[in-house]
C-alpha positions as a Python dict, from the first residue, in 0.01 Angstrom:
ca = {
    (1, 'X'): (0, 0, 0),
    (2, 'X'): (-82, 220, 270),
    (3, 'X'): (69, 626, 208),
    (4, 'X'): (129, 589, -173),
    (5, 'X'): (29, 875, -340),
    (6, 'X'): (-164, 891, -672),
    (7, 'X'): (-4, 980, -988),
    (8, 'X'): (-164, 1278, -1122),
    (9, 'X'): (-314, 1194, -1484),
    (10, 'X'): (-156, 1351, -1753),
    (11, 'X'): (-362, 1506, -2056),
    (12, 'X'): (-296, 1259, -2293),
    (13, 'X'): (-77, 1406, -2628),
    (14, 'X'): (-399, 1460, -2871),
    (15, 'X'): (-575, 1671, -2573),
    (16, 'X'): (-214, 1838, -2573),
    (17, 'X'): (-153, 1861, -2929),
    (18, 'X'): (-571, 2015, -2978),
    (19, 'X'): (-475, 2250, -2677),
    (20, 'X'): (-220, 2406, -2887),
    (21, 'X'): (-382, 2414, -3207),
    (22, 'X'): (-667, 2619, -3062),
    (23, 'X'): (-406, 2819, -2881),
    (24, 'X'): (-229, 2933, -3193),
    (25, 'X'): (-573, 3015, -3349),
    (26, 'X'): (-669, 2732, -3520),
    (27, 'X'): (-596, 2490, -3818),
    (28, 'X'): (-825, 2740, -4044),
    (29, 'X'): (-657, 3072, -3939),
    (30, 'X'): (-324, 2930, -4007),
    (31, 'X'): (-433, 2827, -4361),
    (32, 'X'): (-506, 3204, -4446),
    (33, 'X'): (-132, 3269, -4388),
    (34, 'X'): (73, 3185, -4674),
    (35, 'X'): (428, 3380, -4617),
    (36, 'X'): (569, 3595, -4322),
    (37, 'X'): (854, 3842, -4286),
    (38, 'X'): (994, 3893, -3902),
    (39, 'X'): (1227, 4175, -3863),
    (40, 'X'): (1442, 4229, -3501),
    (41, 'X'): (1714, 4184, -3353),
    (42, 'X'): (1979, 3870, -3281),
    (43, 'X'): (2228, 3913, -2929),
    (44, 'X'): (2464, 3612, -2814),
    (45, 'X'): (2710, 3702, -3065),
    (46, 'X'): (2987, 3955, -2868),
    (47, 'X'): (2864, 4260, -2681),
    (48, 'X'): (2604, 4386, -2931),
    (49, 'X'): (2315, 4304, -3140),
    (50, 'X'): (2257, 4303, -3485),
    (51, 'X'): (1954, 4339, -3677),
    (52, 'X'): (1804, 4039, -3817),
    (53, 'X'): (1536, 3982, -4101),
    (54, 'X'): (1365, 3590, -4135),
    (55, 'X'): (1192, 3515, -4428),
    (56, 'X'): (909, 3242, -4438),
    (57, 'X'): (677, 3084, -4726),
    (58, 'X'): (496, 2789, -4714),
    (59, 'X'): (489, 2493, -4669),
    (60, 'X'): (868, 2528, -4602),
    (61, 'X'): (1110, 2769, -4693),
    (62, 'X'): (1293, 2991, -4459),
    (63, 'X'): (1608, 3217, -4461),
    (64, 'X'): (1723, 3421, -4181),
    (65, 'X'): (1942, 3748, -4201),
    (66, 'X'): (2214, 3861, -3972),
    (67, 'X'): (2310, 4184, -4092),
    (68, 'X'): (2679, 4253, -3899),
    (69, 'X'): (2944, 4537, -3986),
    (70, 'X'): (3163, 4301, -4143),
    (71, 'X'): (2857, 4160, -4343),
    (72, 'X'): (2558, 3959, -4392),
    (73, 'X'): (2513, 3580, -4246),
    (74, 'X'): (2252, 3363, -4385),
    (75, 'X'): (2076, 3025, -4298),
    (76, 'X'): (1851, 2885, -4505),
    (77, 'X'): (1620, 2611, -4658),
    (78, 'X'): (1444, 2636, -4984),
    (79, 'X'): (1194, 2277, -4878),
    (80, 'X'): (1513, 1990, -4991),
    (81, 'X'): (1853, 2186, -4903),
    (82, 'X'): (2016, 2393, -4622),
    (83, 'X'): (2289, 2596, -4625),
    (84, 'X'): (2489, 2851, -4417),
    (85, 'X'): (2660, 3137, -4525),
    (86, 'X'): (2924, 3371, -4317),
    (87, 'X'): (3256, 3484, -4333),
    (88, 'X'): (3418, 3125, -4408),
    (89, 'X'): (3181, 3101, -4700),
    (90, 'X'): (2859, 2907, -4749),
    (91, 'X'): (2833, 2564, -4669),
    (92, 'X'): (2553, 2305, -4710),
    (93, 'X'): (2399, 2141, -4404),
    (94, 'X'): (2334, 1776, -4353),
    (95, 'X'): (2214, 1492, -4148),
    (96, 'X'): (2043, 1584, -3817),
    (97, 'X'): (2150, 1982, -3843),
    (98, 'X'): (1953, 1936, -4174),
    (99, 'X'): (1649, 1755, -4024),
    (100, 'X'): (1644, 2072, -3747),
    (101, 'X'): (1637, 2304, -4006),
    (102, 'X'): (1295, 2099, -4156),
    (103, 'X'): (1118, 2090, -3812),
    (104, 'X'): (1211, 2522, -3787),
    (105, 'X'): (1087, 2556, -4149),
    (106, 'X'): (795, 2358, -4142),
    (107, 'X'): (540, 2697, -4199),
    (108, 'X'): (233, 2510, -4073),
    (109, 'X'): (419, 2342, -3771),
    (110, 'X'): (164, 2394, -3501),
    (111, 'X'): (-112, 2219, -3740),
    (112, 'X'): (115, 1975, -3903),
    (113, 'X'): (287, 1768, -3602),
    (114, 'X'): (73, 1475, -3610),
    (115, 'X'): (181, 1405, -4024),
    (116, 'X'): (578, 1499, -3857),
    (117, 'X'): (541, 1251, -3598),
    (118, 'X'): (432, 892, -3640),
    (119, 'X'): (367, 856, -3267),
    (120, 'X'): (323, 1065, -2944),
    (121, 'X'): (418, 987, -2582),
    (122, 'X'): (329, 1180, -2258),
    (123, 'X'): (582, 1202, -2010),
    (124, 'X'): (555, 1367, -1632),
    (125, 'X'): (550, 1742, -1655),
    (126, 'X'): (811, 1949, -1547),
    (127, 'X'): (844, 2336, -1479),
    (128, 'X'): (971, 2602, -1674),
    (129, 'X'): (1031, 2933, -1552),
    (130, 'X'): (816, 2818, -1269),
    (131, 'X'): (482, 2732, -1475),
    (132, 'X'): (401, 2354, -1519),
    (133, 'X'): (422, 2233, -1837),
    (134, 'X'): (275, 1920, -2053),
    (135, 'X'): (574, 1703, -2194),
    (136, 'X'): (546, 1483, -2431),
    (137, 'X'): (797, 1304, -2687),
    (138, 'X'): (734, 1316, -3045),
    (139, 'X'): (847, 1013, -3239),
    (140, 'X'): (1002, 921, -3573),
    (141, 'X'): (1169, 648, -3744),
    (142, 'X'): (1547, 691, -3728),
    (143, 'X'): (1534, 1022, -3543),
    (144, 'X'): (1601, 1068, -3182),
    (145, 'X'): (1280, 1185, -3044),
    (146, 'X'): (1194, 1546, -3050),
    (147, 'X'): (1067, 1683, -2663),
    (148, 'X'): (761, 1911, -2681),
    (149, 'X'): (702, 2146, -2372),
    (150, 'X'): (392, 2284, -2380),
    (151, 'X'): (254, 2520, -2101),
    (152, 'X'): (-35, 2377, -1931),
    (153, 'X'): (-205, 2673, -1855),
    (154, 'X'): (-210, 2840, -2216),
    (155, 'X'): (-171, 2557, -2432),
    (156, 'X'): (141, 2750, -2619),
    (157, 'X'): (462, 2547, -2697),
    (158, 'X'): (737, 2707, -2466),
    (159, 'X'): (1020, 2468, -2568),
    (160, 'X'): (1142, 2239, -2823),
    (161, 'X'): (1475, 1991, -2741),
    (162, 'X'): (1602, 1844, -3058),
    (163, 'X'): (1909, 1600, -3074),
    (164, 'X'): (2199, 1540, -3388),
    (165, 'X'): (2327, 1184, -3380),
    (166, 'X'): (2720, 1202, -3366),
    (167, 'X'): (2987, 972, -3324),
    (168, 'X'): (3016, 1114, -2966),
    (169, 'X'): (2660, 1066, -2921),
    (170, 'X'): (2322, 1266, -2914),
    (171, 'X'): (2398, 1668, -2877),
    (172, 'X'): (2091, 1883, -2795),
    (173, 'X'): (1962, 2188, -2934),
    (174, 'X'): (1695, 2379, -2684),
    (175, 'X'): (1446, 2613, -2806),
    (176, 'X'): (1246, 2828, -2594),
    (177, 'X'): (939, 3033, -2760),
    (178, 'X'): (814, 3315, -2580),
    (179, 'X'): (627, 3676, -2617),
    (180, 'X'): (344, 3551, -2820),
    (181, 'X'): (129, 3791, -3001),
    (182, 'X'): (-148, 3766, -3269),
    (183, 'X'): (-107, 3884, -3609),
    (184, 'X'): (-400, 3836, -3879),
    (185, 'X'): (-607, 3545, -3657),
    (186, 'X'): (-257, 3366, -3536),
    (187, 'X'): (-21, 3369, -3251),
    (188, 'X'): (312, 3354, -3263),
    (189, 'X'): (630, 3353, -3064),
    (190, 'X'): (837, 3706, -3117),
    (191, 'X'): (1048, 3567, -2919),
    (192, 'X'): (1294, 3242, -2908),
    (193, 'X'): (1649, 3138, -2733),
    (194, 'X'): (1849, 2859, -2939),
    (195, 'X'): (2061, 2661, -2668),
    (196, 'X'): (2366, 2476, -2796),
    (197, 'X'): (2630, 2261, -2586),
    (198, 'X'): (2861, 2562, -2793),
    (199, 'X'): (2617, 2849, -2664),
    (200, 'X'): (2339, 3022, -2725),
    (201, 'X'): (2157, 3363, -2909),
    (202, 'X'): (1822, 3536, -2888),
    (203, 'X'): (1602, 3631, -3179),
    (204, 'X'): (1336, 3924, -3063),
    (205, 'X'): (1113, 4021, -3383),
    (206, 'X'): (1021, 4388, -3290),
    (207, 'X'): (801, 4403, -3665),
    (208, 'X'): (594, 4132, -3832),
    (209, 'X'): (429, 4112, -4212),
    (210, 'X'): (239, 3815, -4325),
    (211, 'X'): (94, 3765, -4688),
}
């Protein structure tokens, strides 16, 4: 028994989850803010960027912009359906890709995730970018769980791992929020990095309007 070190006890997910809350400004501040428009710039797509506008009304609508030379590319959910829109034409989104899109378009997601998830579970932290972060797993009836990285510190969410069921198995989307600012009472991330097995882009909002 002798020599065994002690675990070190980890916040448990409501202390995590209230962290955050209060981090973003609060359940009341966010209430206030009923629609946002984030305008910036996308890169991970060739050797430039492009600008891009993103749309948001609550409780859950979203569309994002990619304005390119040889057009615009859209994403979007109006609250039921999802579609994307490029060069090949639009096409509709479904099963997991679909349930992504509702977790990105939920408006009130930092105040909301205890109705998204039916059940929370703490797991041993892990660093990002060298800061130590509070895990836990957020938990849904036939979904693969969603990780939640939160930064122990600040209380902000820094990452989000999703997964789409396939035939080939679970494939992981990684979403890292960063260069939070406050805009009418609320922070939020003008900055986030969408990982994909297939690669990955940057969004950084450079202007920000909300109701």
């Amino acid at each position: 028994m002798g020599g065994a070190e002690a675990r070190p006890t980890l916040p448990s997910p409501d202390q995590t989850i209230e962290k955050y809350v209060q981090a973003v400004g609060g359940a009341d501040a966010w209430q206030k803010i009923t629609s946002r428009v984030e305008k910036g710039t996308i890169s991970g797509f060739g050797p430039q960027g492009f600008d891009v506008d993103v749309y948001s009304k609550a409780p859950d609508k979203r569309v994002t912009v990619m304005h390119t030379p040889r057009g615009e590319n859209y994403t979007a959910f109006d609250g039921k359906v999802g579609w994307l829109s490029g060069f090949r034409g639009p096409r509709e989104v479904t099963g997991g890709e679909l349930d992504a899109m509702k977790l990105n378009s939920d408006f009130y997601f930092p105040t909301q995730l205890k109705q998204i998830f039916s059940q929370f579970r703490p797991r041993p932290s892990e660093k990002i970018d060298d800061k130590e972060t509070n895990l836990i797993f957020g938990l849904r009836q036939k979904h693969p769980p969603v990780r939640l990285y939160f930064d122990a510190e600040s209380g902000l969410l820094v990452r989000m791992i999703t997964y789409v069921q396939t035939p080939l198995g679970r494939i992981p989307t990684q979403t890292d929020y960063a260069d939070y600012r406050e805009n009418d009472g609320v922070k939020i991330p003008y900055r986030w990095t969408i990982s994909r097995p297939g690669g990955r882009f940057t969004i950084q909002v450079n202007e920000v309007h909300q109701n």
